[in-house]
mmCIF file of the N, C-alpha and C atoms, coordinates in Angstrom:
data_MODEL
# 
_entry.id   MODEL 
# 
loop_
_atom_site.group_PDB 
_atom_site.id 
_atom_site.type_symbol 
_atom_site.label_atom_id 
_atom_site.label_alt_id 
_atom_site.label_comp_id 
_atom_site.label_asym_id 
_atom_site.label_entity_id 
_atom_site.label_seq_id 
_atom_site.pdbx_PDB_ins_code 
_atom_site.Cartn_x 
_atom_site.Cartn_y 
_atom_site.Cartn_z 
_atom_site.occupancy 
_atom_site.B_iso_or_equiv 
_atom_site.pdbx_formal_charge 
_atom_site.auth_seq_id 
_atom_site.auth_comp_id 
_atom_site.auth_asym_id 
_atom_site.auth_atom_id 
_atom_site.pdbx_PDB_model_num 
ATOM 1   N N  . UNK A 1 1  ? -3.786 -16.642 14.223 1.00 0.00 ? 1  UNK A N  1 
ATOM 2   C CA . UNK A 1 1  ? -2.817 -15.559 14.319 1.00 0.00 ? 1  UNK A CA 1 
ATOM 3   C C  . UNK A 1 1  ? -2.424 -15.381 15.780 1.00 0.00 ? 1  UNK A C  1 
ATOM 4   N N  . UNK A 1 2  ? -1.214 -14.896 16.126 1.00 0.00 ? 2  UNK A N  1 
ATOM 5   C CA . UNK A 1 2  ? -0.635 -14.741 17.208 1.00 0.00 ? 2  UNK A CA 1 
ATOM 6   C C  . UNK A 1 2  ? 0.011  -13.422 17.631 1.00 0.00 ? 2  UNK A C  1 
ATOM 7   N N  . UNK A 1 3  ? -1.004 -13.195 18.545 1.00 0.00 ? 3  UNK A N  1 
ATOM 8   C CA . UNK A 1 3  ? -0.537 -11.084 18.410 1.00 0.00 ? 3  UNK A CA 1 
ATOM 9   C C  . UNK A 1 3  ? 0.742  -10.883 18.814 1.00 0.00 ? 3  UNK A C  1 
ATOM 10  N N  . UNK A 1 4  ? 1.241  -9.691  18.635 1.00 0.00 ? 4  UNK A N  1 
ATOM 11  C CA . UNK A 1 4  ? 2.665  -9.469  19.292 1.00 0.00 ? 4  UNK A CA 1 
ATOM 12  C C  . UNK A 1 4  ? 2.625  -8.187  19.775 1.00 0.00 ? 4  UNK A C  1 
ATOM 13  N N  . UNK A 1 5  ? 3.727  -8.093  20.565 1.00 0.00 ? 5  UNK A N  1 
ATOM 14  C CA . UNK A 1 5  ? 3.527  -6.769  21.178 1.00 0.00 ? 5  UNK A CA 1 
ATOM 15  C C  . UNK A 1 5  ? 4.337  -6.130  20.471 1.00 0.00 ? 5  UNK A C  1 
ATOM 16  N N  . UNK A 1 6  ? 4.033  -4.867  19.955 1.00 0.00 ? 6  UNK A N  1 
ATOM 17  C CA . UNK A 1 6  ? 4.798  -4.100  19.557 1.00 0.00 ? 6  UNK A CA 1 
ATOM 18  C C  . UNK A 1 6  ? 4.605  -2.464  19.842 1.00 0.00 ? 6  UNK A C  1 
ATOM 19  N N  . UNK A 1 7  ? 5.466  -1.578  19.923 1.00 0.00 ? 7  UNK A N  1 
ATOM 20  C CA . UNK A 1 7  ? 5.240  -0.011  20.014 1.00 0.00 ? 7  UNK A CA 1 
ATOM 21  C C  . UNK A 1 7  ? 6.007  0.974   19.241 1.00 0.00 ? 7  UNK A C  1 
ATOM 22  N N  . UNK A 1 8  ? 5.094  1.902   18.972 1.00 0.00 ? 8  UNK A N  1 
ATOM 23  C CA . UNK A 1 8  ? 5.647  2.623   17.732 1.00 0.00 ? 8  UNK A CA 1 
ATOM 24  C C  . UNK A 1 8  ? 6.968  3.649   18.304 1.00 0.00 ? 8  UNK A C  1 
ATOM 25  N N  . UNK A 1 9  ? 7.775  3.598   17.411 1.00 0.00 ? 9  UNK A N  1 
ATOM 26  C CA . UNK A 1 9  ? 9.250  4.427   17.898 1.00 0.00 ? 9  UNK A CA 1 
ATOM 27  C C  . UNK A 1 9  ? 9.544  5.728   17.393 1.00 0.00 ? 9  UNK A C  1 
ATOM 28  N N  . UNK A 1 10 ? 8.939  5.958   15.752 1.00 0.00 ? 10 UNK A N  1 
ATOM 29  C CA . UNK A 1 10 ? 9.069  7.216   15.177 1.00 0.00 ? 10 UNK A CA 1 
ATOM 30  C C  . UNK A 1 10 ? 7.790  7.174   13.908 1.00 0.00 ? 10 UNK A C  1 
ATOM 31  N N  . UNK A 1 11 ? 7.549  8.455   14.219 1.00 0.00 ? 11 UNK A N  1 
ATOM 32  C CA . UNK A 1 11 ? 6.337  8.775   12.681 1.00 0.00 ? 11 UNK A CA 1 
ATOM 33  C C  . UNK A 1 11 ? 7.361  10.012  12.169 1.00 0.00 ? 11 UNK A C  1 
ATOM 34  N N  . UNK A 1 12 ? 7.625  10.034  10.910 1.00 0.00 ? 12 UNK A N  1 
ATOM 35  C CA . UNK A 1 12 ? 8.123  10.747  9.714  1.00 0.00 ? 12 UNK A CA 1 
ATOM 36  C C  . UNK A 1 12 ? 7.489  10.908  8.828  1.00 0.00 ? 12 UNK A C  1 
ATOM 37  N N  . UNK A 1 13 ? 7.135  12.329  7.992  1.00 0.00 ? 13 UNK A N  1 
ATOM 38  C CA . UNK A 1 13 ? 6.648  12.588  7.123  1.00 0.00 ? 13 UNK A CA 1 
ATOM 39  C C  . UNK A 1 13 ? 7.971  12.665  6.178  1.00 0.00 ? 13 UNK A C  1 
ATOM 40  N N  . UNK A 1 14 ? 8.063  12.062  5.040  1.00 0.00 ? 14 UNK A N  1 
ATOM 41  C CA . UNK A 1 14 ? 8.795  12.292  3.852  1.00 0.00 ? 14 UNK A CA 1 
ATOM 42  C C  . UNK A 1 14 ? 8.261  12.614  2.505  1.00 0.00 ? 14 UNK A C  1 
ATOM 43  N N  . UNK A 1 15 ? 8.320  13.750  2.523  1.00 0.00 ? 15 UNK A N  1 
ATOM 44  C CA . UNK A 1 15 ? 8.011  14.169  0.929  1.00 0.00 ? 15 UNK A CA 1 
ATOM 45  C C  . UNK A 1 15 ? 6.270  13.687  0.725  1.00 0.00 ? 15 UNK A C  1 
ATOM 46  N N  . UNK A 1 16 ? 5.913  13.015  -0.451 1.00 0.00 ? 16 UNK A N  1 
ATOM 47  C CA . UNK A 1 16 ? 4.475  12.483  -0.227 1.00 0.00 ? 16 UNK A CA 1 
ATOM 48  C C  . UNK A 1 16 ? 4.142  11.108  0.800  1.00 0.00 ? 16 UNK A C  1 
ATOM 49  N N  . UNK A 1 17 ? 5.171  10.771  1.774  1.00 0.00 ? 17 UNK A N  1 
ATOM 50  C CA . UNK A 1 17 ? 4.646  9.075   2.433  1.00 0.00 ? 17 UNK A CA 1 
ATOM 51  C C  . UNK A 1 17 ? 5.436  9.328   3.642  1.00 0.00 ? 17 UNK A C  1 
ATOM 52  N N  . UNK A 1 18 ? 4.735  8.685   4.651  1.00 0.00 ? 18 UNK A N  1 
ATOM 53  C CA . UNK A 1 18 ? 4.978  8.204   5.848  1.00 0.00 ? 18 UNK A CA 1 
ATOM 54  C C  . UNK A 1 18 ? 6.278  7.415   6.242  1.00 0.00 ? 18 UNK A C  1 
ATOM 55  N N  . UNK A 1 19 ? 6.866  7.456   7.316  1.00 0.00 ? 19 UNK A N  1 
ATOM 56  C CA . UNK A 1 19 ? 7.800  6.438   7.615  1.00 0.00 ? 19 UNK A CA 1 
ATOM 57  C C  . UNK A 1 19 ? 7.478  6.123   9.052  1.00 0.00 ? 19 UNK A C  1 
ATOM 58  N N  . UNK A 1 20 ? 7.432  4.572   9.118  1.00 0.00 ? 20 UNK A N  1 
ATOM 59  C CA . UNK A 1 20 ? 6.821  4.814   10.779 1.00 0.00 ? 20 UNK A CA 1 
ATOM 60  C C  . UNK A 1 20 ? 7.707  3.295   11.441 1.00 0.00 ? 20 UNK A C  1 
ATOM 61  N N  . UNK A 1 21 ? 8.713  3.700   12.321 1.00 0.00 ? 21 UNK A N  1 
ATOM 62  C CA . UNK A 1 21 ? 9.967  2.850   13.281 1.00 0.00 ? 21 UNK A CA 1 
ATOM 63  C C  . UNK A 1 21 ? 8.625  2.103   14.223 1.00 0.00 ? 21 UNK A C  1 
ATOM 64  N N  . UNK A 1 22 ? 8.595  0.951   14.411 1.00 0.00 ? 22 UNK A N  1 
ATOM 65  C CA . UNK A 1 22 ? 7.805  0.308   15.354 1.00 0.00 ? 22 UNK A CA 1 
ATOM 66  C C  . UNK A 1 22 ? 9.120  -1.134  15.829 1.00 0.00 ? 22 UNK A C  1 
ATOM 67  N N  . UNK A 1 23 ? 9.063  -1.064  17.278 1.00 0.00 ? 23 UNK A N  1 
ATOM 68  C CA . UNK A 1 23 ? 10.084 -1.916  17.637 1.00 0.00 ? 23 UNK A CA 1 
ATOM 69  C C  . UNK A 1 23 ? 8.858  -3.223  18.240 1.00 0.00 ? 23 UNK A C  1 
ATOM 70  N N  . UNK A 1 24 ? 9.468  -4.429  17.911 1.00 0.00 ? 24 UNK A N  1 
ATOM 71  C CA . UNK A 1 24 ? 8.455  -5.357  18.585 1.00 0.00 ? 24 UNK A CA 1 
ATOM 72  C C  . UNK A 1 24 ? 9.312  -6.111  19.708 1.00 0.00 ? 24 UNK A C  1 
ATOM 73  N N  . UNK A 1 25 ? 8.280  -6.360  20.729 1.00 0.00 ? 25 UNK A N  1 
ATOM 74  C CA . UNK A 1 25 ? 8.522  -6.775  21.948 1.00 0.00 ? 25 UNK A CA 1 
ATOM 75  C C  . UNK A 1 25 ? 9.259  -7.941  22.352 1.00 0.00 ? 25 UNK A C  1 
ATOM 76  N N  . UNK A 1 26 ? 8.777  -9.221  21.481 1.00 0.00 ? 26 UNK A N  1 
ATOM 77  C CA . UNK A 1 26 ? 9.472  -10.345 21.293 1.00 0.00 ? 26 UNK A CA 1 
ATOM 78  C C  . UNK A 1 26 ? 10.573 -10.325 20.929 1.00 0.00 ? 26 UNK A C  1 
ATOM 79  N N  . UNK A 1 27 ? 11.570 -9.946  21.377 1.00 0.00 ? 27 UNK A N  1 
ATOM 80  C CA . UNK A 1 27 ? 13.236 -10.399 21.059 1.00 0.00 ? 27 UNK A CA 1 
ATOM 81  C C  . UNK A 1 27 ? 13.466 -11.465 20.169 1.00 0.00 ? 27 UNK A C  1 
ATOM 82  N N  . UNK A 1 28 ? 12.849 -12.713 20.361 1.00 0.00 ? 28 UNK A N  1 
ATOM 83  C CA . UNK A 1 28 ? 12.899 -13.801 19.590 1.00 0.00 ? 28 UNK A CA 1 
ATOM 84  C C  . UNK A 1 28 ? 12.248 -14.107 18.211 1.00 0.00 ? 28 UNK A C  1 
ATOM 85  N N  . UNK A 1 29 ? 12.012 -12.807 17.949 1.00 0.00 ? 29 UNK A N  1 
ATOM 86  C CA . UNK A 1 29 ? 10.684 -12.967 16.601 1.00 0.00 ? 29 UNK A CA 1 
ATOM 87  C C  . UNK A 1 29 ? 11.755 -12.802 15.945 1.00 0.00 ? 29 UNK A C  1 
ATOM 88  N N  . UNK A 1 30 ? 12.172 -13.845 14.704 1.00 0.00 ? 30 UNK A N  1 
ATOM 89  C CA . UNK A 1 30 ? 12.882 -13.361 13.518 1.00 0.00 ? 30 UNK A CA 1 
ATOM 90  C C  . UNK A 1 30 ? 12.015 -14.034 12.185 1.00 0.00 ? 30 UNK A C  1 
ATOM 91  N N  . UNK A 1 31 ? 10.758 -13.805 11.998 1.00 0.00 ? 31 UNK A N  1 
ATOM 92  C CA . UNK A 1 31 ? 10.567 -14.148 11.258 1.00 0.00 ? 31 UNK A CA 1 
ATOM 93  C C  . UNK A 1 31 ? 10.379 -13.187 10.322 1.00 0.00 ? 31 UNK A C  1 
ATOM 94  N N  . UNK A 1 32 ? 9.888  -13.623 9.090  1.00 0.00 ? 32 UNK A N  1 
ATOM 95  C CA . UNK A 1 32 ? 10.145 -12.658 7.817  1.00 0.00 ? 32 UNK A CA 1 
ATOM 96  C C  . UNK A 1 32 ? 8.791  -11.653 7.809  1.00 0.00 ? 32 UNK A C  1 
ATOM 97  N N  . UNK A 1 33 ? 8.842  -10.429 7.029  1.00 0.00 ? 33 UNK A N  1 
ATOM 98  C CA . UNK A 1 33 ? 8.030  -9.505  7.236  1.00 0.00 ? 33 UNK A CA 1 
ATOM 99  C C  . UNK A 1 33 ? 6.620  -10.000 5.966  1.00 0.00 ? 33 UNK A C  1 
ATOM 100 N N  . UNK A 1 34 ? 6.604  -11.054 5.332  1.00 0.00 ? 34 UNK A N  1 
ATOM 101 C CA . UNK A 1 34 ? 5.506  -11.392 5.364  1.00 0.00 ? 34 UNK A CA 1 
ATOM 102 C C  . UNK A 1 34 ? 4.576  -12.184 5.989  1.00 0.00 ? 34 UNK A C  1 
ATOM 103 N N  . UNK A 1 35 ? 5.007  -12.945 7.558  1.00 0.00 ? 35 UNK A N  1 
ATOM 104 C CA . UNK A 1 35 ? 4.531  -13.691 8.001  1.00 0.00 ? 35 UNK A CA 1 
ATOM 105 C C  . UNK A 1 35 ? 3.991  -12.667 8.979  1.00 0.00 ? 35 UNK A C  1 
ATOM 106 N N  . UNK A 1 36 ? 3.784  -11.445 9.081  1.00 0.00 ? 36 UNK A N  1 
ATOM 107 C CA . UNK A 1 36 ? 3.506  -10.436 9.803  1.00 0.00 ? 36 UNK A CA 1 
ATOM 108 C C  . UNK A 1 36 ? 1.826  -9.656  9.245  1.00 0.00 ? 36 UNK A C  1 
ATOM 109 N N  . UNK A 1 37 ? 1.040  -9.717  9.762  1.00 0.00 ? 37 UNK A N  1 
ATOM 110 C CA . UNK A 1 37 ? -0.288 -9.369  9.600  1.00 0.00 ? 37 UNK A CA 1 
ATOM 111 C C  . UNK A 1 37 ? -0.537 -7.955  10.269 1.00 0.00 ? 37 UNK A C  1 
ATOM 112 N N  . UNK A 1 38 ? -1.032 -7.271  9.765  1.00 0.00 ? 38 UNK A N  1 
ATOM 113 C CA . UNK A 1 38 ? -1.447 -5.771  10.315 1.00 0.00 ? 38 UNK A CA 1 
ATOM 114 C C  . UNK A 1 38 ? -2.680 -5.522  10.635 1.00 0.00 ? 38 UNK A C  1 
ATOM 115 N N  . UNK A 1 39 ? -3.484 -4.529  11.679 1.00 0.00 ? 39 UNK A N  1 
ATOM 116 C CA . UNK A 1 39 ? -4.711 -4.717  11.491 1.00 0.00 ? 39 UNK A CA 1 
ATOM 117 C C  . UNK A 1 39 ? -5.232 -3.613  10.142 1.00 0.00 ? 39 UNK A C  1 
ATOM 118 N N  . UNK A 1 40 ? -6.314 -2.607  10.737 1.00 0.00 ? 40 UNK A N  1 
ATOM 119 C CA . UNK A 1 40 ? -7.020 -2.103  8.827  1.00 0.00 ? 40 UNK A CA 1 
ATOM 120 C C  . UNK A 1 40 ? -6.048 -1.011  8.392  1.00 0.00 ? 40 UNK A C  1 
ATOM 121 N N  . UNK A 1 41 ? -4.992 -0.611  8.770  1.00 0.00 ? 41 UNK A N  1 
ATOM 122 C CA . UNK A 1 41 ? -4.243 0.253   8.586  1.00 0.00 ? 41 UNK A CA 1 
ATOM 123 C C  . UNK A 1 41 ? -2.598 -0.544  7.894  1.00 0.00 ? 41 UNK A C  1 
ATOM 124 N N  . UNK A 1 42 ? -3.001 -1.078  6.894  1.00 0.00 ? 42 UNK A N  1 
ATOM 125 C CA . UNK A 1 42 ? -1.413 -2.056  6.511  1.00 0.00 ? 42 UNK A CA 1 
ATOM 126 C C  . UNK A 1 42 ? -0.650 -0.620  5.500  1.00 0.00 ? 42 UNK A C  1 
ATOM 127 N N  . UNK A 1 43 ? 0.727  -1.071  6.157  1.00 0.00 ? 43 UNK A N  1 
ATOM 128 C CA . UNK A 1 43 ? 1.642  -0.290  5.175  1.00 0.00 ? 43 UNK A CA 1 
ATOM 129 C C  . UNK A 1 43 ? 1.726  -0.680  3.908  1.00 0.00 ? 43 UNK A C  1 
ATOM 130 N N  . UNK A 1 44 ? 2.704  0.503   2.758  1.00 0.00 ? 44 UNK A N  1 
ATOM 131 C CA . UNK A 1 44 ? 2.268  0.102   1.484  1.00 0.00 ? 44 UNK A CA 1 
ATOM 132 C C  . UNK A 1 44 ? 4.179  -0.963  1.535  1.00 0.00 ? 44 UNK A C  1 
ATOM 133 N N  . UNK A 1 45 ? 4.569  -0.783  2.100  1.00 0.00 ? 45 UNK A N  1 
ATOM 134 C CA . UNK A 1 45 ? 5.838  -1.555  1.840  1.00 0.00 ? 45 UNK A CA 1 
ATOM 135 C C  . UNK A 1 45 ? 6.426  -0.933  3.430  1.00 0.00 ? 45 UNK A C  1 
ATOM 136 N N  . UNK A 1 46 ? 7.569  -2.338  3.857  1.00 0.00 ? 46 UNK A N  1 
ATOM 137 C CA . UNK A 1 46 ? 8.364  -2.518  4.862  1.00 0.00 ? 46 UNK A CA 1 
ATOM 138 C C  . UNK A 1 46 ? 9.588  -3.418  4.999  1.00 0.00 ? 46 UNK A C  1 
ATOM 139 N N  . UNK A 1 47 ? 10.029 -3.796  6.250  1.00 0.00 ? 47 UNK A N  1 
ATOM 140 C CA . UNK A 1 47 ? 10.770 -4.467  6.372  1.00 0.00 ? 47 UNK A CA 1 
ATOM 141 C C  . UNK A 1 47 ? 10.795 -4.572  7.705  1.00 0.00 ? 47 UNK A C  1 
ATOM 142 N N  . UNK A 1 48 ? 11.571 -6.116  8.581  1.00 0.00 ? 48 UNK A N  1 
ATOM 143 C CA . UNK A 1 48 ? 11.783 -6.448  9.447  1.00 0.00 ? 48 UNK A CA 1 
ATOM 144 C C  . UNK A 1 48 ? 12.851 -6.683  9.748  1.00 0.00 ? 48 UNK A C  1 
ATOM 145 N N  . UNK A 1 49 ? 13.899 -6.506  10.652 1.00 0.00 ? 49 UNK A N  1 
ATOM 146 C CA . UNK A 1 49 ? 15.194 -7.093  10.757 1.00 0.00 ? 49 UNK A CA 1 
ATOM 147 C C  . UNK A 1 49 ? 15.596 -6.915  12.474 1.00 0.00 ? 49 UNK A C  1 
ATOM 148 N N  . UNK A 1 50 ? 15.873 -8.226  12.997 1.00 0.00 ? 50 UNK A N  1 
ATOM 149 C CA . UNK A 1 50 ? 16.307 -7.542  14.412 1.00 0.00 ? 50 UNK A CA 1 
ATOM 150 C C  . UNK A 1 50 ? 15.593 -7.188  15.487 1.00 0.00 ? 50 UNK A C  1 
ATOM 151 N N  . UNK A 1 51 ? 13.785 -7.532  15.421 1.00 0.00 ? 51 UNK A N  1 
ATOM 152 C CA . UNK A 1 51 ? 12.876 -6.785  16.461 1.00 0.00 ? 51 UNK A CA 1 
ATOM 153 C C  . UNK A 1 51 ? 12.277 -5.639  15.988 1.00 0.00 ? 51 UNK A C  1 
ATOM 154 N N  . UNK A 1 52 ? 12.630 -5.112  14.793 1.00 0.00 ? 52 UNK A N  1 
ATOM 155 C CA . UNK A 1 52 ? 12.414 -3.552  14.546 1.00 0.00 ? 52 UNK A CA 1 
ATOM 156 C C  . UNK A 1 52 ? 11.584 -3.332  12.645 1.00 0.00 ? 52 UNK A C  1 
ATOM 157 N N  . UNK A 1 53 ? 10.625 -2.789  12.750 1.00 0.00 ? 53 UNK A N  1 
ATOM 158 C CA . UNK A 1 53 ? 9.891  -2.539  11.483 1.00 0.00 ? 53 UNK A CA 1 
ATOM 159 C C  . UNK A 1 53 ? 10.130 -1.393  11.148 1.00 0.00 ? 53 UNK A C  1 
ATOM 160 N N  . UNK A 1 54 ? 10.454 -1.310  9.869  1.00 0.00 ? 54 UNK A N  1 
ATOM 161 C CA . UNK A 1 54 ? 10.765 0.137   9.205  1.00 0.00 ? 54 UNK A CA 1 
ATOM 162 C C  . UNK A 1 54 ? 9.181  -0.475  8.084  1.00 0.00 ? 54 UNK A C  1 
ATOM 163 N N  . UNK A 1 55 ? 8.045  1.093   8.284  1.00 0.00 ? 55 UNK A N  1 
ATOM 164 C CA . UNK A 1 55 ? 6.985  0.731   7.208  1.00 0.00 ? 55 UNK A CA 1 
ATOM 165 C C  . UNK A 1 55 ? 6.833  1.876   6.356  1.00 0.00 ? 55 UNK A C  1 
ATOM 166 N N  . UNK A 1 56 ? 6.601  1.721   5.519  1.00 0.00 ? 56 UNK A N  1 
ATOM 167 C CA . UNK A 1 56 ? 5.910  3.128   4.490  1.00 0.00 ? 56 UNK A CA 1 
ATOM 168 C C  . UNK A 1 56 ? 4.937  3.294   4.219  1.00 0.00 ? 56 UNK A C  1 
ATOM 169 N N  . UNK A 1 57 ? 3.718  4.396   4.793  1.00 0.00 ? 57 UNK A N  1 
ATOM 170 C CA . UNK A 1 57 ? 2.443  4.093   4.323  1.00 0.00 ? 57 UNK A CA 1 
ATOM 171 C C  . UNK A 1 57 ? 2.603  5.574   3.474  1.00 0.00 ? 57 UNK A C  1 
ATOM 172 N N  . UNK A 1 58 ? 1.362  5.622   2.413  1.00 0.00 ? 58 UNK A N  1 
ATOM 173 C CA . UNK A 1 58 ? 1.090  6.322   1.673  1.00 0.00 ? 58 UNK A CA 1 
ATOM 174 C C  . UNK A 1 58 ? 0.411  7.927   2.185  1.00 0.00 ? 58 UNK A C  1 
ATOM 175 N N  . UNK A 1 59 ? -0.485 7.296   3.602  1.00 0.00 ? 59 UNK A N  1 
ATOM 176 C CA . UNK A 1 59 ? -1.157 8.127   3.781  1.00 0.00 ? 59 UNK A CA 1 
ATOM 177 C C  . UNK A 1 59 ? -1.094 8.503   5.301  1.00 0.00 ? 59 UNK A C  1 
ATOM 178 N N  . UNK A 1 60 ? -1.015 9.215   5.675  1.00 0.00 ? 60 UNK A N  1 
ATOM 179 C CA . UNK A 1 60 ? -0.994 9.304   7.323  1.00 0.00 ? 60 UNK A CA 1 
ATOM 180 C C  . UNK A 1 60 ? -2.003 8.201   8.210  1.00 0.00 ? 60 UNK A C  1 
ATOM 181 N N  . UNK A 1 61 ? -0.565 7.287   8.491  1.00 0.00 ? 61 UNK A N  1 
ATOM 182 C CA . UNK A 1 61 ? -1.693 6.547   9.274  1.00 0.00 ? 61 UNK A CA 1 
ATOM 183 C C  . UNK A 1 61 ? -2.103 7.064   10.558 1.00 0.00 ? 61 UNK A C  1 
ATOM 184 N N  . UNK A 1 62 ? -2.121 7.952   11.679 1.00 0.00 ? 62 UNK A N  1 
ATOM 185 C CA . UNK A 1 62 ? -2.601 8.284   12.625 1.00 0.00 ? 62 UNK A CA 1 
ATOM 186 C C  . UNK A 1 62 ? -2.047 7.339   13.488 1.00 0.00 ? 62 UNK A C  1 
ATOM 187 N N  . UNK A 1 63 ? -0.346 7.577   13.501 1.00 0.00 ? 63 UNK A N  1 
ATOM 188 C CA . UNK A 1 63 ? 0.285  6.835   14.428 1.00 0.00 ? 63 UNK A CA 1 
ATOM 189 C C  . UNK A 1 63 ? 1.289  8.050   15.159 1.00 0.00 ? 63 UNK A C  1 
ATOM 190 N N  . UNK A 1 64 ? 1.197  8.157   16.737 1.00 0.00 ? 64 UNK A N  1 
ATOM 191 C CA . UNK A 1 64 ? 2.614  8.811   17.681 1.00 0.00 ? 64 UNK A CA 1 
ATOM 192 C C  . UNK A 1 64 ? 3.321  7.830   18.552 1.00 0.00 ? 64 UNK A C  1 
ATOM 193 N N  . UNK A 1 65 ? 4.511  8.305   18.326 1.00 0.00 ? 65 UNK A N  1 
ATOM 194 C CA . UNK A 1 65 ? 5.623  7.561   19.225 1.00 0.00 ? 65 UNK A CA 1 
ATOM 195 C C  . UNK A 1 65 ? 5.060  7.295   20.543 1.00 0.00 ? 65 UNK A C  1 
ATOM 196 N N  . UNK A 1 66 ? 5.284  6.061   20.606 1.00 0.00 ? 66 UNK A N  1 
ATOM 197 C CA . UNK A 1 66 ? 4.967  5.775   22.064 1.00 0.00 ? 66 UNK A CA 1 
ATOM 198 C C  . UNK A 1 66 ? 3.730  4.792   22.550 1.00 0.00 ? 66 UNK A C  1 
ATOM 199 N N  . UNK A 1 67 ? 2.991  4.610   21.067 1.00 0.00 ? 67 UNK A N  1 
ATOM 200 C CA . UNK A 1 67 ? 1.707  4.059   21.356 1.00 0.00 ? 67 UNK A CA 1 
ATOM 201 C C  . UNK A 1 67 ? 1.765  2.805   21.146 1.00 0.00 ? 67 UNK A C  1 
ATOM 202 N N  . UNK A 1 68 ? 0.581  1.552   21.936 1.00 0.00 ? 68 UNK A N  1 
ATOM 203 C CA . UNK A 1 68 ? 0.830  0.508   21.037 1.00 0.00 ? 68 UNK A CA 1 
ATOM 204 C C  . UNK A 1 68 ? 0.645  0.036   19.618 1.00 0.00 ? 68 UNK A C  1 
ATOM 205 N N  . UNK A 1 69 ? 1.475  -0.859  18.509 1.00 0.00 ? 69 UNK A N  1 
ATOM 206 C CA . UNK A 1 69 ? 1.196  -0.896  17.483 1.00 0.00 ? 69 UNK A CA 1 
ATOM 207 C C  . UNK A 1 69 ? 0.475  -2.279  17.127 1.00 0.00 ? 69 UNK A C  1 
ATOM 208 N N  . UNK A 1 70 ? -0.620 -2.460  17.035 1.00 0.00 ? 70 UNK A N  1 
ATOM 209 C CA . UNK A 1 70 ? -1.571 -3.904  16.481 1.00 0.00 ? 70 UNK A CA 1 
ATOM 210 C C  . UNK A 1 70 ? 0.028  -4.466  15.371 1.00 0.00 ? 70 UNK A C  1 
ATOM 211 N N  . UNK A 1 71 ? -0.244 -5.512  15.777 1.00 0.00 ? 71 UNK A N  1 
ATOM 212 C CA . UNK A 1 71 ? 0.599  -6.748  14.834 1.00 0.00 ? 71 UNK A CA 1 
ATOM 213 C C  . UNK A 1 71 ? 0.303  -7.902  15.145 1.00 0.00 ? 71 UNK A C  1 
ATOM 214 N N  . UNK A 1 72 ? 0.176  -8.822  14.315 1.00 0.00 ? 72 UNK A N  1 
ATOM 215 C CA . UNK A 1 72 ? 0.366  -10.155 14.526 1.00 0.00 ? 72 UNK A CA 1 
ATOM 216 C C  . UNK A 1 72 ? 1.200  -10.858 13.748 1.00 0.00 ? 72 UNK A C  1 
ATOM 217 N N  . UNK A 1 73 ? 1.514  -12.174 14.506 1.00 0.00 ? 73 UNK A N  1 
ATOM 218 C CA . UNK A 1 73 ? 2.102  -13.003 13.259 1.00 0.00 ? 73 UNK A CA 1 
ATOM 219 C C  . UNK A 1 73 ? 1.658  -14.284 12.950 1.00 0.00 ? 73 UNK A C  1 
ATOM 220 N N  . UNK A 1 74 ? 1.560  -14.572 11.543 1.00 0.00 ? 74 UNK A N  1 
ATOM 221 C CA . UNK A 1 74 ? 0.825  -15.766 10.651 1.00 0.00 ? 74 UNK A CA 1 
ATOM 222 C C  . UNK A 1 74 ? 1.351  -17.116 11.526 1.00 0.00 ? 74 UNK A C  1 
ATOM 223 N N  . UNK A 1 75 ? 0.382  -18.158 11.208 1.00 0.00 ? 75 UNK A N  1 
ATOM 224 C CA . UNK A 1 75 ? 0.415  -19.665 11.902 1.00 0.00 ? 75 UNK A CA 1 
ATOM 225 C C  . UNK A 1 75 ? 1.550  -20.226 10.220 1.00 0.00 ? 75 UNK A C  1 
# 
């Protein structure tokens, strides 16, 4: 696995689930959002497009704007 840098941009509470904006560092990353590994905190569904993760977790993951976000991406 190959870490990436990434940092979180927005935490949202919606209704019962999380929404959490994390922009990643690599400009050049376009790969698809399953080649993307999380550490013990994985969202329940997302997406990648552009440098930028839109995730949905179920439960408050104990994420604020501004921090770094663990990611990697698959070999």
């Amino acid at each position: 696995m190959t870490p990436l840098l990434a940092k979180v941009l927005a935490v949202q509470k919606q209704g019962d689930h999380y929404r959490v904006a994390v922009r990643i560092s690599l400009a050049t990353y376009d790969g698809a959002f399953n080649t993307l590994a999380f550490g013990e905190n994985k969202p329940a569904s997302g997406s990648c497009d552009h440098g930028r993760l839109d995730l949905v977790y179920q439960r408050d993951p104990g994420l604020k704007a501004g921090q770094p976000f663990p990611l990697w991406t698959l070999p």
